[in-house]
BALONU-88166 format. One record per residue (C-alpha): z, y, x. Coordinates in steps of 0.2 Angstrom, whole numbers, plus 2048, in hexadecimal, padded with zeros to 3 digits. Last residue first. Layout:
! BALONU-88166
ZYX ...
END
This chain:
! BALONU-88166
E96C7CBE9 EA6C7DBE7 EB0C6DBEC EBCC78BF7 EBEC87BEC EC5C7CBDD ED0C73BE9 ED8C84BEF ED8C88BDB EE6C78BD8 EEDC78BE6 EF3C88BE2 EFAC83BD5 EF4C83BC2 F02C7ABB4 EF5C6DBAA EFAC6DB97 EF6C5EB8D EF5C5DB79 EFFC58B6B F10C59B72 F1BC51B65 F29C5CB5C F21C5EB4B F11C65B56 F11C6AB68 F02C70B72 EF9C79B63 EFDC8CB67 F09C8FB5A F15C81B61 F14C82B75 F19C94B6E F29C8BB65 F2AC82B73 F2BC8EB7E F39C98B76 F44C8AB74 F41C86B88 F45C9AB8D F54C99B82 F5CC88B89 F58C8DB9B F60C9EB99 F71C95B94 F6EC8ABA4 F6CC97BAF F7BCA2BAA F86C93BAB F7EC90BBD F7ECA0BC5 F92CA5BBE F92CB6BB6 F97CC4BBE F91CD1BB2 F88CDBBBD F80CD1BCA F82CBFBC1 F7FCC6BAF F6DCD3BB7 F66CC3BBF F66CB8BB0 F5FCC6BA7 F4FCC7BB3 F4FCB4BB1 F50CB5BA1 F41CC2B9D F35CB8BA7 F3ACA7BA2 F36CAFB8E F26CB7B95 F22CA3B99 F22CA0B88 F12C98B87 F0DC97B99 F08CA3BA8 F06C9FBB9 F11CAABC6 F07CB0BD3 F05CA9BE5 F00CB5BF3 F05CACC04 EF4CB0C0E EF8CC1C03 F04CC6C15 EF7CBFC20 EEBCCBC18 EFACDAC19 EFFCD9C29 EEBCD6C2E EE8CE8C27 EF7CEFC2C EF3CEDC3F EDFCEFC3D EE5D03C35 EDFD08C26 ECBD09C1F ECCCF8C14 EBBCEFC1D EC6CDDC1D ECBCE5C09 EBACDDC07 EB9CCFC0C ECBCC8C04 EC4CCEBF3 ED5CD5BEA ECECE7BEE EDCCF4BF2 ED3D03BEF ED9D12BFB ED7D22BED EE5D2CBFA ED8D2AC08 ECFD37C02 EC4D39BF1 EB3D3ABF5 EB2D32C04 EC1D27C00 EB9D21BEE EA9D20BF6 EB0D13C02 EB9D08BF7 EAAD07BEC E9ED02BFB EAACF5C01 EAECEDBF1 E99CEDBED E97CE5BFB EA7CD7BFA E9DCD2BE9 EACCD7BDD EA0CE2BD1 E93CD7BD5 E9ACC9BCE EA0CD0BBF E8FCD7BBA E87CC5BBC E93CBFBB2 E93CCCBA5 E7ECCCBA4 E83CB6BA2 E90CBBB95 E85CC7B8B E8BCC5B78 E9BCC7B7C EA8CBEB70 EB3CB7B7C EB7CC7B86 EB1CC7B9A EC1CCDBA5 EC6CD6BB4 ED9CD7BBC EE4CE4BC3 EF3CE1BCD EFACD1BD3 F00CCFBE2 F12CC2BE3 F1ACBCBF2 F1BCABBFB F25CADC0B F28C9AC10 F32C95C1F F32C83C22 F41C7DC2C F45C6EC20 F54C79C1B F4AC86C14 F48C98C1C F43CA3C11 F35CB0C1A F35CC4C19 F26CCBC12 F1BCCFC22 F1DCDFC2B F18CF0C2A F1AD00C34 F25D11C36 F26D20C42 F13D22C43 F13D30C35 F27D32C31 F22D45C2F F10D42C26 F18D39C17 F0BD3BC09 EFBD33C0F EFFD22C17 F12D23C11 F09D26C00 EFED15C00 F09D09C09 F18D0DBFB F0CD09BED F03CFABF5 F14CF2BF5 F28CF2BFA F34CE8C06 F40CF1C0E F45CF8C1F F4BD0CC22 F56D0DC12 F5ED20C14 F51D25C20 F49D34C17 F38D2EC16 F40D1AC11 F4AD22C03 F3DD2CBFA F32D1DBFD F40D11BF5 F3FD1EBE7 F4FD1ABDA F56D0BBE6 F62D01BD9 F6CCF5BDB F6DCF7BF0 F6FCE8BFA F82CE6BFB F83CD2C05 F8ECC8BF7 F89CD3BE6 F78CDABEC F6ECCCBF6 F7CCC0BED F70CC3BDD F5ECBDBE3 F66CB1BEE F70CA7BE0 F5ECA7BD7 F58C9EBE5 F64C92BE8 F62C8DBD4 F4FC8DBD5 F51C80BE3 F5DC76BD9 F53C75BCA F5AC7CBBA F4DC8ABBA F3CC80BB8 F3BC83BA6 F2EC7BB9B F1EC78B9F F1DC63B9E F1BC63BB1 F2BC6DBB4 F27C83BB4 F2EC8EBC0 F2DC83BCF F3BC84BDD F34C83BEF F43C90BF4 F36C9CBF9 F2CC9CBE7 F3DC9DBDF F41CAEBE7 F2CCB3BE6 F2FCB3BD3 F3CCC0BD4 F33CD0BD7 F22CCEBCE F2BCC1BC1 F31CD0BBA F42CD8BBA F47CE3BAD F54CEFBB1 F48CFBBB7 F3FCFFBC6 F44CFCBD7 F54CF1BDE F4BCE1BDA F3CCE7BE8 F48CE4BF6 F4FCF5C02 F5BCF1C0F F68CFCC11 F6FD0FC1C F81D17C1A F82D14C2E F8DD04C2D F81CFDC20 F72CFBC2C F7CCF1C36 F84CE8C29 F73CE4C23 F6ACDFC34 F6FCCBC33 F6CCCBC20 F5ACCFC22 F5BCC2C33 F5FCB4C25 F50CBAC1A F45CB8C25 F3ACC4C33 F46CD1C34 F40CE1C3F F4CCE2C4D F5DCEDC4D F61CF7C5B F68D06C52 F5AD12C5B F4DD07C59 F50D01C48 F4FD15C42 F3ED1AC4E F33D09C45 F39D0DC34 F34CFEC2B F2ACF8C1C F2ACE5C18 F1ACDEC0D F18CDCBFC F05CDCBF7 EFBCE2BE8 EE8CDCBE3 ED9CE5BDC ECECDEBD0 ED4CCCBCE EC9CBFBC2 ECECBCBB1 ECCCADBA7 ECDC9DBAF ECCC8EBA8 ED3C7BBAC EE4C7DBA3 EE4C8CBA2 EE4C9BBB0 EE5CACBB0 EF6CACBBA EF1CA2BC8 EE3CABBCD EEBCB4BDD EF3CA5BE3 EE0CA0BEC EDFCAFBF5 ECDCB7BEE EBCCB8BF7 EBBCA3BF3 EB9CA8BE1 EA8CA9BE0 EA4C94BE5 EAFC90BD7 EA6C9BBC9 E96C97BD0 E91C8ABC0 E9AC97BB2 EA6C8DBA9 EB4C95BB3 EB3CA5BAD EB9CA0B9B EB7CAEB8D EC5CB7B86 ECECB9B76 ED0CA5B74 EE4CACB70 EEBCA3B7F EDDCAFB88 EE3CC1B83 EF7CBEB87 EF0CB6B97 EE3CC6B9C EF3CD2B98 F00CCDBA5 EF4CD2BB5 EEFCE4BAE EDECE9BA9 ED4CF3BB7 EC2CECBAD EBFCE7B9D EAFCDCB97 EA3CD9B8A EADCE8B81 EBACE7B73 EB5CEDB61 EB7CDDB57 EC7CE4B4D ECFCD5B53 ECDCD7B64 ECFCEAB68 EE1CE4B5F EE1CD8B6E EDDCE6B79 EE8CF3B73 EF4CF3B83 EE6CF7B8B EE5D09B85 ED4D12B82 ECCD0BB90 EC0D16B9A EAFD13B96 EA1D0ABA0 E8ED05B99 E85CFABA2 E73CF8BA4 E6CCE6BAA E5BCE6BB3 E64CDCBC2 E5ECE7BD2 E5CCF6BC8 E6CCF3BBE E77CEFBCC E74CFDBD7 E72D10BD3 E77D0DBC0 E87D03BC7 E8BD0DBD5 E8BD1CBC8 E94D13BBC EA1D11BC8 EA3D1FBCE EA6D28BBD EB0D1BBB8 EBCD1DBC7 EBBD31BC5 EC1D2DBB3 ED0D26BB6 ED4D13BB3 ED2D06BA8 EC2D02BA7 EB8CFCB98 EA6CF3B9B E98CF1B8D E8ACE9B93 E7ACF3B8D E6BCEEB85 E74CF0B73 E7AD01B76 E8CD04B79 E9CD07B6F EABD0FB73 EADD20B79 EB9D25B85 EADD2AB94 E9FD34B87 EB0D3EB82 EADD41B70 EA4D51B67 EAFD5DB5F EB5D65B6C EA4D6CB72 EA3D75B63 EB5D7EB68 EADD81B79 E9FD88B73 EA9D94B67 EB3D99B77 EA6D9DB81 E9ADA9B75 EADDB2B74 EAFDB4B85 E9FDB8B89 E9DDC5B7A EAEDCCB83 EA4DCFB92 EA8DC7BA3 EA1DD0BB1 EA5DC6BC0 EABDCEBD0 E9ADD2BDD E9FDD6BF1 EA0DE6BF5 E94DEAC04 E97DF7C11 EA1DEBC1D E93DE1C1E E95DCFC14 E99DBCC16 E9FDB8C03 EA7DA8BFF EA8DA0BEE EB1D97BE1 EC2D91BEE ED1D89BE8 EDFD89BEF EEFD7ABF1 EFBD7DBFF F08D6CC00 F11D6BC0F F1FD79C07 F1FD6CBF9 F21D5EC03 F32D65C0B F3AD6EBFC F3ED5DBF2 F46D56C01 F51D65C00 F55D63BEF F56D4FBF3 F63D53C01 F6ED60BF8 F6ED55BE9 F68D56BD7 F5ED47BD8 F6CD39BDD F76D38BEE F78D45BFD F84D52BFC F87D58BE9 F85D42BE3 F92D41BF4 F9FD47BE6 FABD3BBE8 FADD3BBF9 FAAD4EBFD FB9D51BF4 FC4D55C06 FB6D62C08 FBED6EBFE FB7D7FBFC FA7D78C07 FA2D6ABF9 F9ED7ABEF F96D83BF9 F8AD75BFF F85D72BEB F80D86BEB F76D85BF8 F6DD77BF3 F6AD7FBE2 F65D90BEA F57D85BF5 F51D7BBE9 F50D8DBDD F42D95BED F39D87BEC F36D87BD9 F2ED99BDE F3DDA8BD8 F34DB6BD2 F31DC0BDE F28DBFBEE F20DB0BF5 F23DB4C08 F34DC0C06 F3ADB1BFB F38DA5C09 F41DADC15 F50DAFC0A F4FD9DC06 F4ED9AC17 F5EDA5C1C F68D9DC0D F63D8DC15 F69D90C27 F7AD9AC22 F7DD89C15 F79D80C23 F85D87C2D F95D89C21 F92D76C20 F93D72C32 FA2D7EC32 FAAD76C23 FA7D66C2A FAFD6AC3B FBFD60C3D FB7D4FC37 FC4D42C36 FD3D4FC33 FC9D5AC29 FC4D4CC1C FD6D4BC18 FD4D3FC09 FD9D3DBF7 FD6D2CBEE FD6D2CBDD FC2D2FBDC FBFD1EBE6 FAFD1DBEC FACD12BF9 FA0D14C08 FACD0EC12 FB5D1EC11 FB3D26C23 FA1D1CC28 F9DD25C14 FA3D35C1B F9AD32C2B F89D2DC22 F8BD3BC18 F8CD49C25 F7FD41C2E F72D44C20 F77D52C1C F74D57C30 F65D50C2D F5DD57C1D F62D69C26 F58D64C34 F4BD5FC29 F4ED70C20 F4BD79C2F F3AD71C35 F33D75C23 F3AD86C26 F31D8AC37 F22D83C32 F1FD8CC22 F16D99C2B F0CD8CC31 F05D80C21 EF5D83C25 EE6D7FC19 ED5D7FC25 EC7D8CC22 EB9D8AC2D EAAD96C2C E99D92C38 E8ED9BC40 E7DD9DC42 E71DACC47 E74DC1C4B E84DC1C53 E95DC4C49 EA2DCFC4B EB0DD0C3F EB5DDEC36 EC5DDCC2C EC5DE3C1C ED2DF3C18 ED6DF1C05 ED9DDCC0C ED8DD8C1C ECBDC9C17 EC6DCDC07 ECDDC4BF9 EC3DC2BE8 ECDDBBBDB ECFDAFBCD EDCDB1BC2 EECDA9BC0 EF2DAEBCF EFFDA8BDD EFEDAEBF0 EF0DABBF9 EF6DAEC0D EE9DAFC1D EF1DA5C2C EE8DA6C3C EDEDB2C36 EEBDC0C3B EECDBBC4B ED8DBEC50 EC8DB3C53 ECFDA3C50 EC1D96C56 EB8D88C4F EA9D95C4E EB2DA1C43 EC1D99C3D ECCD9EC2F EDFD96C2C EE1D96C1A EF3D99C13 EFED95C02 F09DA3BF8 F15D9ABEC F1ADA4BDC F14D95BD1 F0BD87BD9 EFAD82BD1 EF2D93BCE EECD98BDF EDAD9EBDC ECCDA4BE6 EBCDAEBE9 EBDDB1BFC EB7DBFC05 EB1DC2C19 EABDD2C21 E9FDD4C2E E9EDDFC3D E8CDDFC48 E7EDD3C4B E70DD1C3F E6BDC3C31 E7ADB7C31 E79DA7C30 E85D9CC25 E8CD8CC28 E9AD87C1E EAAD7DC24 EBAD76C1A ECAD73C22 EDAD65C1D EE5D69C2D EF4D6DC1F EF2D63C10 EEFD6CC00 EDCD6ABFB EDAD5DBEF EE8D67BE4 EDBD76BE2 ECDD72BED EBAD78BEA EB1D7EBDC EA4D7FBD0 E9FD6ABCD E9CD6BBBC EA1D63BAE E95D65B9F E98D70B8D E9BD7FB92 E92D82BA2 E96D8CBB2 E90D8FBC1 E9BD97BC6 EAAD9ABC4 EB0DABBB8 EADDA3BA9 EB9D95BAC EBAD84BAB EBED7EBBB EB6D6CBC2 EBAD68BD4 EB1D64BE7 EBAD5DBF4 EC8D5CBFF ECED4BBFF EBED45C0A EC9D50C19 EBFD56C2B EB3D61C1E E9FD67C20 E92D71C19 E9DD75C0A E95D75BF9 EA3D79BEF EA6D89BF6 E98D91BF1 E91D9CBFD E8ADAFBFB E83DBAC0B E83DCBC07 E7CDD7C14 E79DE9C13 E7FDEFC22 E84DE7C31 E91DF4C3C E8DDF8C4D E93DF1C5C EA2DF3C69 EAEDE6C6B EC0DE6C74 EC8DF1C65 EC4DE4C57 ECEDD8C60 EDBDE2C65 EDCDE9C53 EDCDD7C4B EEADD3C57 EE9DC7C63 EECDB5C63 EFDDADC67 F06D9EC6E EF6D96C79 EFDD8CC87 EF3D8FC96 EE2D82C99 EE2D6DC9C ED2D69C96 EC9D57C93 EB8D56C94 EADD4CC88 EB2D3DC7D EA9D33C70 EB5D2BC64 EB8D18C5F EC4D11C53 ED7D0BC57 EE4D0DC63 EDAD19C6F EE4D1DC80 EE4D2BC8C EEDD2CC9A EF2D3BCA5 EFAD3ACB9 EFDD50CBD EFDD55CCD F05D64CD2 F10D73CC8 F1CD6ACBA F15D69CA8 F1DD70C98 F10D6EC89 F0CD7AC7D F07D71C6C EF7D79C64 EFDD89C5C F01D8EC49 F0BD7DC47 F0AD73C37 EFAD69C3C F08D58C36 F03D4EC45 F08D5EC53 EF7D65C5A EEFD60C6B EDFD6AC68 ECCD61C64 EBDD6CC6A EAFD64C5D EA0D59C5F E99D55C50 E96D42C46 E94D45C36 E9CD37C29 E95D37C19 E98D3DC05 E90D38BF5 E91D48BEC E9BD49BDE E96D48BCB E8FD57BC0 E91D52BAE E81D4FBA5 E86D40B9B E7CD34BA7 E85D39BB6 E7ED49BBF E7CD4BBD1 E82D58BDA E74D61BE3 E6ED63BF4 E74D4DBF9 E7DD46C04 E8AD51C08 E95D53C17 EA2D4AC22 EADD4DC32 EBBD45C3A EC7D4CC44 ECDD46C54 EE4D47C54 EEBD45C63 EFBD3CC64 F05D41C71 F11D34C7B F21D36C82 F27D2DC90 F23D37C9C F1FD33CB0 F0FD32CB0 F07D3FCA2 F05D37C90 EF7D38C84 EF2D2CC74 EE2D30C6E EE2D2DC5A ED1D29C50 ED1D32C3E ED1D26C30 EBFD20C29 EB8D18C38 EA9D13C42 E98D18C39 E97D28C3E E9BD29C50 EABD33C52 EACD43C5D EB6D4CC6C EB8D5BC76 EC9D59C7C ED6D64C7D EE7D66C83 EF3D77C86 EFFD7DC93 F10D84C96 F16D87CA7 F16D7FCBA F08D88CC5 EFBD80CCB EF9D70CC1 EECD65CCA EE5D58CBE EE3D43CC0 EDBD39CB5 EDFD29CAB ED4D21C9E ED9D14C90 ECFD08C83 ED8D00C77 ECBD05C68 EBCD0AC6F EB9D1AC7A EA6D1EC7D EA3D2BC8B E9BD3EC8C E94D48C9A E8CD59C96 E82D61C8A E8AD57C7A E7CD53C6C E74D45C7A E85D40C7C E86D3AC6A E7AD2AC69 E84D20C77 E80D1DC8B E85D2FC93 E93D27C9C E9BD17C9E EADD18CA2 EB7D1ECB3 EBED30CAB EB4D39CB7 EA5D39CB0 EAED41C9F EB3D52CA7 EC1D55CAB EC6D69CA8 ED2D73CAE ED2D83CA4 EC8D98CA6 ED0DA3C9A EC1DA8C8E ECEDADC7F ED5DA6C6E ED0D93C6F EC8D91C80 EB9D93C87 EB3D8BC96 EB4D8ACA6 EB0D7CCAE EB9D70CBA EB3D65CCA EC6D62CCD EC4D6ECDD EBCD7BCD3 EC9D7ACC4 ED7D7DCD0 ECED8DCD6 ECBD92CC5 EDDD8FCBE EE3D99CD1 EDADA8CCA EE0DA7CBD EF3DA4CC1 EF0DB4CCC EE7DBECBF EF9DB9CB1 F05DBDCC2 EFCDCFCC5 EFCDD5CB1 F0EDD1CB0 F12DDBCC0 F09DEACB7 F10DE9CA8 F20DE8CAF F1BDF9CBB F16E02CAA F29DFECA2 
END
């Protein structure tokens, strides 16, 4: 075999060879690359036709650099000299200040029509040496920034689930190549064309191919929370209780440790800078833990110098513990890793790749479910009929085969699997014997697949959800990290002696400590202080008093005091035992009404600038906390209905993205045909349905809710066409009833177009990585009237602020509130929360201004503020709860019990009117019969004129 070495030798110098010379002739560099020093084509920036050198970041890069802006693109030519598989990089970086979602380069070679998104990371750090302390002593995050650093950025697959950049196929010969920036800016440097990288070498290759001494005596000690550097905000510092973390304290928080759950998503890297003393072989140990997925073994990709020095650190397992532990790099026998005498800097980057090859195979086992069920439901009309008998074989000849296979494929992965996390079974390891186990069953006779497609694909327990269940779990790769230990080979690095005296001193601390009260739940403040509730987690309040301490209060001289609510729904009890705050903050949109009509709250609107403050909201957002003339909350954060759509799924059936009702209807049979629907906001939740989801129905038809006198606007003709809509949607045209997670659904495909909220937005933009830039957003679809208007009002309310009647401090309140929703401060909090948090803590602010600066894409972003240009809430009346619940039953008798839309209207009518004048009654408008005092019904009108003539 010596003379097939020898030949393969000969072809890899020739291709060399003939890489540099192309690289000369293209005015290329070499450089090095990931894995070796192979020489690559290079372009450098001043050829790429754009200004160059002209921006703060070239100076930091040692060779010529351009500014991309959002739509830019260049296009250069390369010489290919032999056809083969090749890699990209870029050496690339974000200015600071720019953005807060990664920028995306867009590449594509001439001739192809697939493009490659390229991924630029973005980087931050701490602000600060220590972690600052809130005022009950607990240890707080660090403030976090954007850093701007250079870095050689490889063409990688979207989801970082590949244990090699992507290899791309190109033809020998010139070589067209674009590159396009959708949004954002980036510096870029050269870009390099160099051979496919499908491996590293081995530990003892690499070990064998340097000759230098050992270090000796060197221990260099990092804590892991306190990261020079991270490309992800989510990963971030966390709070264990435990002896053996340091530091440690019984009776504060502190900030001892890093990741856990924040750190599970695969690409997510953290970076410490560390100098070592003397050059020679190092060792590397990590104090972790991986105690949040039982029997599940997660992986760190570890990078010296942005590179992977050998294979096996491309992927170092942690399987599960429930203690913490020191683990050496190589384990009894440590790897020795050489290290010149100076800087250098550690990455460790959660990787999901040896799960790569399973997380592909049950997406294809996902899909070929899927396709068998939409051909048996094509075959049955997607009726079930259990006393009907079919031949399924004589319409699909090879469903045992295709089901036999899959079952071969998933036993196979689950084996694979279980040799990873060992024995006993991890919950991953049971999806998949379930699954199995259902697939056999509907194997032995297929001809019952019909009624029992709840084993195939339909409900929680089947094939498709178990596997569906399997996928983000093998994404997900939480471990927490203590400290990290740079050391020579001769050095051991220290395990924590925890005494039994320490164990014991601890625990009778702790159980002193629990008898003092949570400092966030208690109630009360001092008499200097405005008191404000909020109801929401405690890293919220935490931030938020923070701001506040750091901000308001200097500039104002007022002092608040925050504390997390105890239960809203208390409120009005809060109320009468006299122990409610000056104000409450995060308090849901049906309680500020139910507070007010009982003179519980204090009147916004009597305040001079009340008017003039409101123009940062939409105009329908305040309708519901209004009386008469007051108002008496303001919004806090605000909700938005807008049409989510698979963008790859319409495509390939042809079908457009439905812009009215009418072109809803249009697509439906369509989608139907292939087992797929069309997903509306009446088919979630339970069988209550609230004014959120029906009320824009009756909006769209022109209907009111309410006549002029407040009682019942259900009998008009326009809320009678609307309400025939609302249930013919499901009993005439087969909108689904029920859609258990229209999420779930829309990942999977089964309802690729539907109208949800900020709720669905939120995880497909940080939970659903495979559909990521498969699916977009459009406005709520409009109703078509026969004038030719088309309205497309929807609802957004979410969480409100208020000032109580009996405050001692209104104009302190006042002064506090405005603040709190000044588009600065809005913008400031929102971005905090994501720099300390991540992107899954996006605050949805109701001021207009500030969501402007909301950190998601410019499309979105205006979708969704031309979407709440038609945000009209519901107003709120005695009784009007009454209107609520009927018309949510009204739907239920015509869609389920077949009732006719008029009888069932009118009966509701007479309830919901009895019921509001007996409110009408206890509140002081009606008395013996005779309305005794006015009520003016808000509109929109109504608060666009109030902004108009404010001052």
């Amino acid at each position: 075999m010596g003379w097939h070495r020898q030949i393969t030798t000969a072809i890899r110098l020739l291709m060399v060879l003939w890489l540099a010379l192309a690289s000369l002739l293209s005015g290329a560099l070499p450089v090095r690359a990931e894995g070796g020093n192979t020489p690559v084509i290079e372009v450098r920036a001043d050829m790429l036709g754009l200004p160059v050198g002209t921006h703060p970041l070239a100076a930091s890069y040692p060779k010529p650099s351009v500014i991309m802006r959002a739509g830019d693109q260049v296009s250069f030519t390369v010489t290919v000299p032999q056809a083969g598989a090749y890699a990209l990089a870029i050496d690339a970086a974000v200015p600071e200040a720019v953005t807060l979602i990664p920028p995306e380069l867009l590449v594509q070679f001439e001739g192809q029509t697939e493009r490659w998104r390229l991924i630029v990371p973005l980087f931050y750090h701490d602000t600060a040496d220590q972690f600052p302390l809130d005022r009950y002593g607990n240890e707080t995050l660090i403030p976090q920034a954007r850093l701007a650093r250079w870095s050689r950025v490889f063409l990688r697959d979207p989801n970082f689930s590949r244990p090699y950049p992507i290899a791309l196929t190109l033809p020998a010969g010139h070589q067209r190549i674009s590159l396009s920036l959708g949004e954002g800016e980036l510096a870029l440097g050269s870009f390099y064309l160099l051979p496919a990288i499908d491996s590293y070498p081995s530990y003892a290759v690499d070990h064998a191919s340097r000759q230098a001494p050992s270090s000796s005596g060197v221990l260099i000690e990092l804590e892991a929370e306190r990261p020079s550097f991270k490309n992800d905000t989510s990963v971030r510092p966390i709070s264990r209780r435990n002896l053996e973390v340091t530091p440690y304290d019984p009776y504060h928080l502190r900030m001892n440790a890093l990741g856990g759950e924040s750190w599970s998503r695969s690409g997510t890297a953290v970076y410490y800078e560390f100098t070592v003393p003397q050059s020679g072989w190092y060792a590397i140990t990590l104090r972790a833990i991986q105690d949040y997925k039982n029997n599940f073994t997660v992986y760190r990709r570890i990078l010296l110098d942005d590179h992977v020095l050998f294979a096996e650190l491309n992927a170092v397992p942690f399987g599960y513990t429930t203690n913490w532990r020191n683990y050496t790099l190589g384990g009894s026998t440590p790897y020795q890793i050489y290290l010149e005498q100076g800087r250098h800097v550690l990455g460790i980057e959660a990787t999901t790749a040896p799960y790569h090859d399973s997380i592909e195979r049950v997406r294809v086992g996902l899909k070929a479910i899927a396709d068998l069920a939409f051909a048996i439901k094509r075959l049955t009309g997607n009726q079930i009929d259990i006393y009907k008998e079919w031949e399924i074989a004589d319409y699909i000849p090879d469903i045992r085969e295709r089901l036999a296979a899959l079952v071969s494929q998933l036993r196979a992965d689950q084996q694979a699997l279980l040799a990873v996390n060992q024995t006993p079974a991890s919950p991953e390891v049971l999806a998949y014997q379930m699954a199995i186990d259902n697939l056999e069953v509907l194997a032995q006779d297929p001809n019952r697949i019909p009624t029992r497609m709840s084993r195939l694909s339909e409900g929680a327990g089947s094939a498709a959800h178990l596997l569906g269940s399997i996928l983000p779990s093998l994404q997900s790769q939480p471990l927490a990290l203590d400290k990290i230990y740079i050391h020579s080979p001769d050095v051991i690095p220290p395990e924590p002696n925890i005494t039994t005296g320490a164990i014991v001193t601890d625990w009778f601390q702790r159980f002193l400590g629990s008898f003092r009260s949570n400092p966030y739940q208690s109630i009360g403040a001092a008499p200097d202080e405005l008191e404000v509730w909020v109801n929401r987690p405690q890293q919220y309040v935490n931030l938020l008093q923070r701001m506040t301490d750091e901000r308001f209060t200097p500039q104002s001289g007022i002092k608040v005091k925050f504390s997390i609510m105890p239960n809203e729904s208390k409120l009005i009890l809060a109320c009468a035992a006299g122990t409610q705050p000056d104000i409450a903050l995060g308090v849901s949109t049906n309680i500020p009404y139910e507070l007010a009509i009982r003179n519980a709250l204090y009147d916004l609107r009597s305040f001079p600038d009340f008017d003039h403050f409101i123009r940062i909201y939409a105009p329908g957002s305040l309708l519901s906390y209004i009386i008469n003339d007051s108002v008496y909350a303001i919004p806090e954060t605000q909700d938005f209905w807008v049409t989510f759509y698979r963008k790859d799924i319409l495509e390939t059936l042809n079908l457009p993205v439905p812009q009215t009702w009418n072109e809803v209807l249009e697509i439906l049979p369509e989608l139907q045909r292939f087992g797929m629907n069309y997903n509306t906001p009446l088919s979630s939740g339970g069988g209550m349905k609230g004014y959120l989801v029906t009320a824009p129905y009756l909006f769209n038809y022109g209907a009111s809710l309410y006549t002029p006198d407040g009682m019942s606007g259900l009998g008009s003709d326009e809320a009678i066409q609307a309400i025939r809509f609302m249930a013919e949607s499901f009993t005439i045209y087969g909108m689904p009833l029920t859609t258990a997670s229209f999420y779930d659904s829309f990942r999977a495909g089964e309802t690729p177009v539907g109208i949800s909220n900020f709720e669905t937005y939120l995880k497909l933009l940080t939970a659903a990585p495979e559909i990521d830039g498969l699916w977009d957003i459009a406005l709520y679809p409009a109703t078509v009237l026969p004038d030719g208007r088309q309205l497309r009002y929807a609802t957004g309310s979410a969480q409100a602020a208020m000032m109580f009647a009996n405050t001692d401090k209104p104009q302190q309140g006042w002064a506090f509130l405005k603040w709190w929703m000044s588009t600065e401060t809005q913008v400031a909090f929102q971005q905090e929360l994501i720099m300390n948090f991540g992107l899954e803590y996006l605050w949805n602010s109701a001021n207009l201004e500030a969501f402007r600066f909301t950190p998601i894409s410019a499309t979105h972003r205006d979708v969704i503020l031309q979407q709440w240009q038609w945000l009209q809430e519901p107003i709120k009346l005695p009784g009007s709860y009454m209107q609520e619940r009927e018309l949510s039953n009204v739907w239920n008798r015509i869609v389920f019990q077949g009732a006719n839309p008029r009888v069932a209207i009118d009966n509701a009518v007479t309830v919901i009117n009895r019921e509001i004048v007996r409110k009408m009654t206890e509140f002081g408008y009606i008395r013996n019969g005779e309305r005794v005092r006015t009520m003016t019904i808000p509109t929109i009108e109504t608060v666009k004129e109030w902004m108009a003539h404010a001052n």
